[in-house]
C-alpha positions in Angstrom: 4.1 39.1 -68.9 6.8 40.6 -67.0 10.4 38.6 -67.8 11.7 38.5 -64.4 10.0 35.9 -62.4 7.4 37.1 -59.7 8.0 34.5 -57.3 11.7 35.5 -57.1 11.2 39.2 -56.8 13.4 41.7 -57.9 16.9 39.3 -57.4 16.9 37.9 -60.8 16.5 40.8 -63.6 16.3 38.2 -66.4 13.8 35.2 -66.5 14.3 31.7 -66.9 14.9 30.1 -70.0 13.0 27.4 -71.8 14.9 24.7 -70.6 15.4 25.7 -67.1 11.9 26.2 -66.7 11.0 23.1 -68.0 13.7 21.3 -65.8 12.6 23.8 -62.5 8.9 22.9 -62.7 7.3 19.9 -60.7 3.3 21.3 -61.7 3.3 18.3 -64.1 3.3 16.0 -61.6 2.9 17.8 -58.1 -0.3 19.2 -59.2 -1.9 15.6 -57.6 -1.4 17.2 -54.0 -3.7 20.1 -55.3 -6.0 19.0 -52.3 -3.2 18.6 -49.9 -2.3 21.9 -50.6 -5.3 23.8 -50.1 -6.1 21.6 -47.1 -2.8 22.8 -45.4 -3.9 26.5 -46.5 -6.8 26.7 -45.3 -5.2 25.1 -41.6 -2.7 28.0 -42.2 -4.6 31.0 -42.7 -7.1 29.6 -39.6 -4.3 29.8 -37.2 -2.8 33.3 -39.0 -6.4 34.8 -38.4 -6.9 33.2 -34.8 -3.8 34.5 -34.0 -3.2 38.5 -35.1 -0.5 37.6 -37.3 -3.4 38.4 -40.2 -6.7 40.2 -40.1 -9.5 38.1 -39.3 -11.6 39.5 -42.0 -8.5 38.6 -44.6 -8.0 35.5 -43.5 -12.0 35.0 -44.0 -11.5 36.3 -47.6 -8.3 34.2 -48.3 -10.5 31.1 -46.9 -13.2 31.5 -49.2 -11.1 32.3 -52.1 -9.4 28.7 -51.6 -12.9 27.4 -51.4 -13.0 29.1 -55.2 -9.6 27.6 -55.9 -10.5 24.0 -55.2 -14.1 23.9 -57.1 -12.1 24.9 -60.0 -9.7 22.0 -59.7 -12.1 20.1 -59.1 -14.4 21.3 -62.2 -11.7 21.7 -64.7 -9.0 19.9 -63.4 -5.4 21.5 -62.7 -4.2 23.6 -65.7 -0.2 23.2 -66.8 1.5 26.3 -66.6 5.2 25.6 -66.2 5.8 29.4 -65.3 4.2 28.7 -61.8 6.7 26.0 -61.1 4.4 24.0 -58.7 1.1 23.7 -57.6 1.9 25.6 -54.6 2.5 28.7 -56.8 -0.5 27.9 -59.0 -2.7 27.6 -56.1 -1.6 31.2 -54.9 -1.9 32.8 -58.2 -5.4 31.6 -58.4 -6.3 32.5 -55.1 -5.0 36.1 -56.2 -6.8 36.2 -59.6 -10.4 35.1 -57.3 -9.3 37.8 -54.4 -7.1 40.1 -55.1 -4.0 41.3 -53.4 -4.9 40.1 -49.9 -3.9 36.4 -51.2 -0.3 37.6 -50.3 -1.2 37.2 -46.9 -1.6 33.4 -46.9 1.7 32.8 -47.1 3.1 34.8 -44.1 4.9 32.3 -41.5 5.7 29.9 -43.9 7.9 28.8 -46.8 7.2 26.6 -49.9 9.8 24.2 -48.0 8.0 23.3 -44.8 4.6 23.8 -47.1 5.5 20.9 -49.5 6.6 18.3 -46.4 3.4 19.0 -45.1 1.1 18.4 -48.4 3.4 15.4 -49.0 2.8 14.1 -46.0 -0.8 14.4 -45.9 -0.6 12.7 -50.1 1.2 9.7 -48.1 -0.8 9.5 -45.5 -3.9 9.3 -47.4 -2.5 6.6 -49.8 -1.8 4.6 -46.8 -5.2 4.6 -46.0 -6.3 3.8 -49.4 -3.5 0.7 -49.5 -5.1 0.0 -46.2 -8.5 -0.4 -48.0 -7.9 -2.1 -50.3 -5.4 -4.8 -48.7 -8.4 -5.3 -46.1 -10.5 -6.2 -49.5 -7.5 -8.5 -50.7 -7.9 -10.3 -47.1 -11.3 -10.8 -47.3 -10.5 -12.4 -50.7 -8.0 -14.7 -49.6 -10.2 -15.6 -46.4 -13.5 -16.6 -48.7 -11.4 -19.2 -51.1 -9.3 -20.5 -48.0 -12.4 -21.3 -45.7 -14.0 -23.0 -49.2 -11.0 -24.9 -49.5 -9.9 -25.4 -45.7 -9.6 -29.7 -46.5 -8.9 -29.5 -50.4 -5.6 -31.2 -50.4 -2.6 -30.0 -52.5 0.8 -31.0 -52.7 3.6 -28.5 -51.2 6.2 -27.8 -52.2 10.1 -27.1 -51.7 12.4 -26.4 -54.3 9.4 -26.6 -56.5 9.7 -30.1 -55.9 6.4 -31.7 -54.0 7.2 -32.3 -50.3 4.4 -32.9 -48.0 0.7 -32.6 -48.7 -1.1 -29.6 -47.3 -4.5 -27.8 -48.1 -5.5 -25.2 -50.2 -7.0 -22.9 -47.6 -3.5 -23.3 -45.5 -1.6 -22.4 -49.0 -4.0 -19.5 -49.5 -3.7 -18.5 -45.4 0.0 -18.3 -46.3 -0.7 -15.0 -48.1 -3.1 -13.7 -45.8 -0.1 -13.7 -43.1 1.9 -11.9 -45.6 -0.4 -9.5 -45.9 -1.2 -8.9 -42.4 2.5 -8.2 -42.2 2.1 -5.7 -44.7 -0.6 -3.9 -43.2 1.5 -3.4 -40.3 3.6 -2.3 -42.2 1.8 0.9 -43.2 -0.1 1.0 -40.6 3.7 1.9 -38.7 4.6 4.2 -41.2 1.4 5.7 -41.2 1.7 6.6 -37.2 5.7 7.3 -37.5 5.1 10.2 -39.8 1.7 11.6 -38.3 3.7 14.7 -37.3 3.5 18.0 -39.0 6.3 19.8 -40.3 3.6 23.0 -41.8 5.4 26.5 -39.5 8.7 25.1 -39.9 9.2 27.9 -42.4 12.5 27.5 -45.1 14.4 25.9 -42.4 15.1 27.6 -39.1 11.6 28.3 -37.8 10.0 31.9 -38.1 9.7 34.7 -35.7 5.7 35.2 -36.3 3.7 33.8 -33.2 2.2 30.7 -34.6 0.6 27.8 -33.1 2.1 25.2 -34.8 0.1 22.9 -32.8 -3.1 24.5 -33.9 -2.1 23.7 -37.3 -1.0 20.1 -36.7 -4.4 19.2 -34.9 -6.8 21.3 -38.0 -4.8 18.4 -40.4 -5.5 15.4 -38.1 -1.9 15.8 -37.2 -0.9 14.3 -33.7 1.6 16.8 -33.2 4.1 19.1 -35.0 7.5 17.9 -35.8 10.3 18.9 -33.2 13.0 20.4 -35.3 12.6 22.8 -38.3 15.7 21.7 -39.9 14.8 18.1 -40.4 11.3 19.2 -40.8 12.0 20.9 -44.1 14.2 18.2 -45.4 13.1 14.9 -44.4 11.4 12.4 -46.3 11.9 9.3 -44.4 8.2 9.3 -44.3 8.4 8.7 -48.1 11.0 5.7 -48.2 8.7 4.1 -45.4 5.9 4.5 -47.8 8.3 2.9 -50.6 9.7 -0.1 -48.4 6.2 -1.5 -46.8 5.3 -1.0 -51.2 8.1 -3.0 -52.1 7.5 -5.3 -49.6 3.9 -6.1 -50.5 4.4 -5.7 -54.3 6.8 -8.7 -53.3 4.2 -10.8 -51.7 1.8 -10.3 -54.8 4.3 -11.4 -57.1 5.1 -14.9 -55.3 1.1 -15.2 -55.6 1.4 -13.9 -59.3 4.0 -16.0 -59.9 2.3 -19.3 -58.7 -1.1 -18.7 -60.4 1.3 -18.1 -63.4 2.2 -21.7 -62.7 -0.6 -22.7 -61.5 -2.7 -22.0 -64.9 -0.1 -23.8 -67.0 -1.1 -27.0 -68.6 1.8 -29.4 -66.6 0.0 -28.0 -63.5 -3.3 -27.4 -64.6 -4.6 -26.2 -60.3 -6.1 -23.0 -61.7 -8.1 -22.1 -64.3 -8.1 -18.0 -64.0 -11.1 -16.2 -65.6 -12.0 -14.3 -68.7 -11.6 -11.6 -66.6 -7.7 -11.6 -65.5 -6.9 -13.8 -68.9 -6.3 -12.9 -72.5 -5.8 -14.2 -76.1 -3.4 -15.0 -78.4 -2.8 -13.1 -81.1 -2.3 -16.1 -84.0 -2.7 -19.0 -81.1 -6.5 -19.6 -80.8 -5.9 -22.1 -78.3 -3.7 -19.7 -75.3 -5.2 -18.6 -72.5 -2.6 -16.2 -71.4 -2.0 -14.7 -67.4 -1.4 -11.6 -68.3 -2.8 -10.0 -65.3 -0.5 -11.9 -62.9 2.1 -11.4 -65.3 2.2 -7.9 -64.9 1.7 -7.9 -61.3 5.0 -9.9 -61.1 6.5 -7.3 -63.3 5.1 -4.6 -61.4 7.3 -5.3 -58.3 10.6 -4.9 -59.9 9.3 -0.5 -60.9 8.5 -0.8 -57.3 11.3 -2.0 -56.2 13.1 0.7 -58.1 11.0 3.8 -56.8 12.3 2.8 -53.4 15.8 2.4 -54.9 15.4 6.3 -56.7 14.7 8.0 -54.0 17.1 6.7 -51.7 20.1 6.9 -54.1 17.9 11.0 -54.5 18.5 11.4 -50.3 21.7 9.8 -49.4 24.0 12.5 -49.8 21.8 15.3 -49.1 23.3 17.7 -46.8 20.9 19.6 -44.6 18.4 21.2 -45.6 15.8 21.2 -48.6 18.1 21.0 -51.5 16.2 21.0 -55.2 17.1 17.5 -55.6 14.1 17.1 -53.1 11.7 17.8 -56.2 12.0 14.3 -57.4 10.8 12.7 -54.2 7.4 12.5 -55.4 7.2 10.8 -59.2 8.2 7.5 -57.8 5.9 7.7 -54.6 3.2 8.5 -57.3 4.5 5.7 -59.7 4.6 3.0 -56.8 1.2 4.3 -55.8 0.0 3.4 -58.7 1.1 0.4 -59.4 0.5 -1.1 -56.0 -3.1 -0.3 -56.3 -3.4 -2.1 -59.4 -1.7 -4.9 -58.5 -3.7 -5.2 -55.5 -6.8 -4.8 -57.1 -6.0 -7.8 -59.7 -4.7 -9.6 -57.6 -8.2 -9.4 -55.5 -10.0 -10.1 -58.8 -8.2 -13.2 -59.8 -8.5 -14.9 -55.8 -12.2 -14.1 -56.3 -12.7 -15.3 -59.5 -10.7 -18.1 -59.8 -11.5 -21.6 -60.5 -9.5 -24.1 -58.4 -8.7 -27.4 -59.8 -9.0 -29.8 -56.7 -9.1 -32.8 -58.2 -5.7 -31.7 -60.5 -4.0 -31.2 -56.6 -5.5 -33.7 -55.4 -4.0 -36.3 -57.7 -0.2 -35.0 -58.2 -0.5 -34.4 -54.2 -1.2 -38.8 -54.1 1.5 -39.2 -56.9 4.6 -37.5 -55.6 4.9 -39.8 -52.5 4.1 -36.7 -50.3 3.5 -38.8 -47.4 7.2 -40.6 -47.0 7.7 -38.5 -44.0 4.5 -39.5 -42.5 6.0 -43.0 -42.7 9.5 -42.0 -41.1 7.3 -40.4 -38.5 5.1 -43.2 -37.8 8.5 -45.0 -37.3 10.0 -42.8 -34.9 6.7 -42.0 -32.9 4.9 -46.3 -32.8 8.5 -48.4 -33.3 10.5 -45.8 -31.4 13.0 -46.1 -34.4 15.7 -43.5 -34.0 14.7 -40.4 -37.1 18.0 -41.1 -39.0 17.0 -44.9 -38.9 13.5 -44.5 -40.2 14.6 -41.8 -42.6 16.8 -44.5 -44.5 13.7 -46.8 -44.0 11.3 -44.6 -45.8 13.8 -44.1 -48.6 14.1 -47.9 -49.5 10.2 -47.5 -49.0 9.9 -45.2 -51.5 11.7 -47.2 -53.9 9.9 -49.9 -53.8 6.7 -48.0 -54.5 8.4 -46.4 -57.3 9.5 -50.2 -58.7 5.5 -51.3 -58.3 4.3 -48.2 -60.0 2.0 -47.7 -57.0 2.0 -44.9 -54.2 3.1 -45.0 -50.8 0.1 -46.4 -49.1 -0.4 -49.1 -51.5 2.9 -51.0 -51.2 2.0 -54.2 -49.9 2.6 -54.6 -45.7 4.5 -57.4 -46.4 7.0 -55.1 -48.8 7.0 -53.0 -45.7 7.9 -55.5 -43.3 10.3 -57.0 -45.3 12.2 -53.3 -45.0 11.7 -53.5 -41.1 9.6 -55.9 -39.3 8.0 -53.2 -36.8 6.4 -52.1 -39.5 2.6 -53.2 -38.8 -0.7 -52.4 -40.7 -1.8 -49.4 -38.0 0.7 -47.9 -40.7 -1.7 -47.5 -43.2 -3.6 -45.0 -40.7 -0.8 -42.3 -41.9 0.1 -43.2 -45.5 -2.8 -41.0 -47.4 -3.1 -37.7 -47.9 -6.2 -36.8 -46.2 -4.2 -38.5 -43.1 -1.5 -36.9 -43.3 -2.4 -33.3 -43.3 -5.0 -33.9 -40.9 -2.2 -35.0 -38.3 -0.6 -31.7 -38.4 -2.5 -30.5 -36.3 0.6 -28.5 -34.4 0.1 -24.6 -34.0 0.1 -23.0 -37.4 0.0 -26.4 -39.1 -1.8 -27.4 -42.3 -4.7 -29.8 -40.6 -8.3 -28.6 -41.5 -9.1 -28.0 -38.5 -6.3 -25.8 -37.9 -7.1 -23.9 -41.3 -10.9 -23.1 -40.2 -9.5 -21.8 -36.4 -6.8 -19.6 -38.3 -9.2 -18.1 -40.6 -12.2 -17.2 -37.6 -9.0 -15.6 -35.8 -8.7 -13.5 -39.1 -12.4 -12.8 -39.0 -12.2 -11.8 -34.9 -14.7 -14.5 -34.3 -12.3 -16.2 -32.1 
C-alpha cells in the first residue's frame, strides 16, 4: 500500500500516523448510514447520467456496481478499515474494486461535505419514522389500559401528597397527551429538514449542470436546500432530532418513575410482570423494576447527546469544520436508547397488573374529597370559597378525630361546623361522586375518559 493517502492526492507525501488515523476515522460508527449512502449515490449518478455531466453507459455501470456494494453490506456486514476514514470512502473503494476505474466518476459534482448532510439526513429522517412507529404502538398501549380502567378510581396526587380522586384511565390519558406532543414533535422536525443539501458540493456550489432538484425528488426530498454554505454545515436537523428525544425520553421517565413507585410495597397499585421485573441476587423475596429503572436512567444519556452536540456546534464558524464528525455518535446513542425505552415502556403498560382495589382504598383514605365538600358549599349554600375552605378544614379534622372518612362524619358533626350544611351533601362526599362530577372539558369523570380516548381512536 502506497504511504501517501489516496483520497488526498499527491498534497501530502507522507501518510497519516497511527494515531491520527485512528482519531480521523468515523467508519466505526458512520458505517450505520452505509444505506444512506448508497441511496444518495445511486440519486447522484441518475441525475450525472440524465444530464451529460457522465456517460450514460458509466453511470449504468457505476449504478450496478452500487447494487454489488450494498448486497455485500448487507451479506457480510460493513468491514472496518480505518484507512478509508468513512463509509463514504469505503463505499467508493468498493465500488472500484466491483468496477473498475469508472467508479471515479460518481463522485463528480459533489463533495464528501454536502454528501454526508445528505446521508445524515436521510439516517434522521428514517429514525423519525421508526420513533413514529413505535410511539403510535406506545399509544395504542396506553389507550387499551385507559379505556379498561376509564372508572377505576385512584387518588391524585400533588406534591406526592393525595389531592383529589381521579381514574386510572384519566392518569393513564395523561401520558397519551404527552405523547401526542411528542409525535408532533418529530413529526415537525421531520418536515423542517425534508430538504436536501446532496449538489451543494464542499461549500460554494459547483459549476457542473446539475439538477439538484432531480436529486432532492429521487430521495423523497421535497426540495433542495437554498444556500450551499449552510447546506454543508448545518445540523439543526440533528439537535431537532435530539430535543423532541429528550423531550420524550422525559415523558417515559415520569411514567418509569411512577410504576417505580407504583410497584413498591407502601403503594402496592402495580404489580409489573416477569417480563419487565427481576430478582435479587441474595433477597429471594425482591421483585425489582429494573426495566423502568433504566428507562428513568436512560433520559439523563439523552439528555446529554442533545447537550454534546450543541456544546460540538456553537462556535462553529462557517462551513463544515472536522469537529462536524462527532455529530452522529450521540444521534446514534439517543436513537438507541429511545427505542428501547419506548419499547419497555410499551411492554410494561401492556403487561401490567393494576391494583384497583389498592387505589381504590388509599384514594377513600386520604380525604380526597374535602374539596368536593368546599365546593358543595360554595355551589348549594352559596358560601363565599374562602369561607367554605376554612369549613372543610375543621371538617376534615373532625373526620381525622373519629377515625372515619369524609363522608362518614356524622351530618350532625357537619352541621354543627355550619348549619347549611344538609344531607344532599352526602351526594358529593365519595369517591365515585366526586370524580364523576368533573365532568368539565378535559376533566377526570368517566365519561369524559371514554370520549377522550374514541377522540384518540378518530371515532369521534
Amino acid at each position: 500500500m502506497s504511504t501517501s493517502n489516496s483520497m488526498w492526492g499527491g498534497r501530502f507525501a507522507e501518510g497519516p500516523s497511527a494515531v491520527m488515523r485512528e482519531i480521523n476515522a468515523s467508519l466505526p460508527f458512520d458505517q450505520r448510514m452505509w444505506r444512506q449512502d448508497v441511496a444518495g449515490s445511486r440519486a447522484h449518478v441518475a441525475m450525472l447520467g440524465k444530464q451529460g455531466i457522465v456517460q450514460p453507459a458509466d453511470a449504468e455501470a457505476i449504478a450496478e456496481g452500487l447494487t454489488q456494494v450494498a448486497a455485500g453490506y448487507e451479506r457480510d456486514g460493513v468491514p472496518d478499515d480505518l484507512s478509508l476514514e468513512d463509509i463514504h470512502m469505503l463505499t467508493e473503494a468498493r465500488l472500484a474494486d466491483a468496477i473498475g476505474p469508472v467508479a471515479g466518476r460518481l463522485h463528480t459534482a459533489r463533495s464528501r461535505n454536502d454528501q454526508v448532510a445528505t446521508d445524515f439526513r436521510l439516517w434522521v429522517r428514517d429514525a423519525i419514522d421508526q420513533v413514529l412507529d413505535a410511539l403510535t404502538a406506545f399509544q395504542a398501549a396506553l389507550l387499551v389500559r385507559a379505556e379498561e380502567h376509564a372508572g377505576a378510581v385512584m387518588p391524585g396526587f400533588t406534591h406526592l401528597q393525595s389531592a383529589q380522586p381521579v381514574t386510572l384511565g384519566h392518569h393513564l390519558m395523561a401520558y397519551h397527551e404527552m405523547i401526542a406532543r411528542d409525535v408532533s414533535r418529530f413529526t415537525d422536525a421531520r418536515a423542517r429538514m425534508n430538504l436536501c443539501p446532496l449538489g451543494s458540493a464542499a461549500l460554494a456550489g459547483t459549476g457542473f449542470p446539475i439538477d439538484r432538484h432531480a436529486t432532492a425528488e429521487a430521495l423523497g426530498f421535497d426540495g433542495p436546500t437554498r444556500n450551499s454554505l449552510d447546506s454543508v454545515s448545518d445540523r439543526d436537523f440533528a439537535l431537532d432530532y435530539l430535543a423532541a428525544a429528550a423531550q420524550c425520553s422525559l415523558h417515559l421517565s415520569r411514567l418509569a418513575e411512577e410504576f417505580v413507585l407504583w410497584a413498591s410495597q407502601p403503594f402496592g397499585f402495580v404489580a409489573l410482570s416477569d417480563q419487565w421485573s427481576t430478582g435479587s441476587s441474595i433477597m429471594p423475596q425482591k421483585r425489582n423494576p429494573d426495566a423502568a429503572e433504566l428507562v428513568r436512567g436512560h433520559s439523563g444519556r439523552i439528555t446529554g447527546c442533545l447537550v454534546s452536540l450543541m456544546m460540538t456546534m456553537k462556535g462553529l464558524p462557517l462551513a463544515y469544520s472536522k469537529d462536524m464528525q462527532d455529530d452522529k455518535p450521540p444521534v446514534f446513542e439517543a436513537h438507541d436508547l429511545l427505542g428501547l425505552s419506548i419499547a419497555a415502556m410499551t411492554g410494561m403498560v401492556e403487561s401490567a397488573t393494576f391494583r384497583t382495589d389498592r387505589m381504590r382504598a388509599l384514594a377513600e383514605s386520604g380525604y380526597a374529597t374535602a374539596t368536593d365538600l368546599a365546593d358543595w358549599l360554595v355551589r348549594e349554600a352559596g358560601v363565599p370559597f374562602r369561607e367554605a375552605h376554612h369549613i372543610t378544614g375543621r371538617a376534615v379534622a373532625r373526620a381525622e378525630a373519629l377515625g372515619v372518612t369524609l363522608d362518614a362524619v356524622p351530618l350532625g358533626d357537619l352541621q354543627a361546623m355550619d348549619a347549611r350544611i344538609d344531607a344532599r351533601v352526602f351526594d358529593v362526599l365519595s369517591v365515585d361522586a366526586s370524580v364523576a362530577s368533573r365532568t368539565s372539558f378535559g376533566g377526570t369523570a368517566p365519561a369524559n375518559v371514554r370520549a377522550a380516548i374514541a377522540v384518540a381512536r378518530g371515532e369521534a
